[in-house]
C-alpha positions in Angstrom: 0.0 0.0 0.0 1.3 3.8 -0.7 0.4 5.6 2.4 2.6 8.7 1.3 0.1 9.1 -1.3 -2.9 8.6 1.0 -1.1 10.7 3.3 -1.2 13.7 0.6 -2.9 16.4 1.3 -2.3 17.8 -2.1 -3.2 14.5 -4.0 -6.6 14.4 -2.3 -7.4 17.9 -3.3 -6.9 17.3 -6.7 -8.8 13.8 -6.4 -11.8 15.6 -5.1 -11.6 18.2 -7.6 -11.5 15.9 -10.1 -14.7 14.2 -8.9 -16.4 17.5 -9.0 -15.9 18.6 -12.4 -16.7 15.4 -12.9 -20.5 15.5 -11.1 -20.8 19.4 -12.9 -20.5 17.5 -16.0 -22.9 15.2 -15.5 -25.3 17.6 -14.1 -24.6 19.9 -17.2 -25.4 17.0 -19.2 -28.5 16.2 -18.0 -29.4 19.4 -18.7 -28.9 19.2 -22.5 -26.0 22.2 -21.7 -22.9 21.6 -24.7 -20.8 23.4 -21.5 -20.4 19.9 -19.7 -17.2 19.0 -22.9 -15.0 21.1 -20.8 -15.8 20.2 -17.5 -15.0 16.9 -18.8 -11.9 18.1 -20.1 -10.9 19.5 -16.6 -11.7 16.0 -14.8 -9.3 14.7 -17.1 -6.3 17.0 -16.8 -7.1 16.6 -13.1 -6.7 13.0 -13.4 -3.7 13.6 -15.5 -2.4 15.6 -12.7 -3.2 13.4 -9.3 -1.6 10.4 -11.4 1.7 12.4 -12.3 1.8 13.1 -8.5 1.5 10.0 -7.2 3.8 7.7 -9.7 6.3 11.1 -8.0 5.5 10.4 -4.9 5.5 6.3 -5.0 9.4 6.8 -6.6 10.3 9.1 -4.4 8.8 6.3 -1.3 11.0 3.7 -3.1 14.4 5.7 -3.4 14.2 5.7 0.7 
């Protein structure tokens, strides 16, 4: 198990945030609004993000 990454503040934050573009577009969706492709486009790079910081943090946990 990683539990510097579950430790991360910073990682979390970006999970959640992730999860909430994620919900908006969903909700825009529902709603027939176009606006929900870029809110999807934001979960992603949010993703992109939390996954770049933890494959950091796991080699930085393995280096020790």
């Amino acid at each position: 198990m990683n539990f510097p990454i579950l430790k991360d503040v910073k990682w979390w934050s970006i999970q959640a945030g992730s999860i909430v573009f994620a919900g908006i577009a969903v909700l825009l969706a529902l709603d027939d609004n176009n606006l929900y492709k870029v809110f999807i486009v934001f979960a992603l790079i949010f993703i992109a993000f939390g996954v770049r910081r933890a494959s950091i943090l796991t080699k930085n946990n393995q280096q020790k």
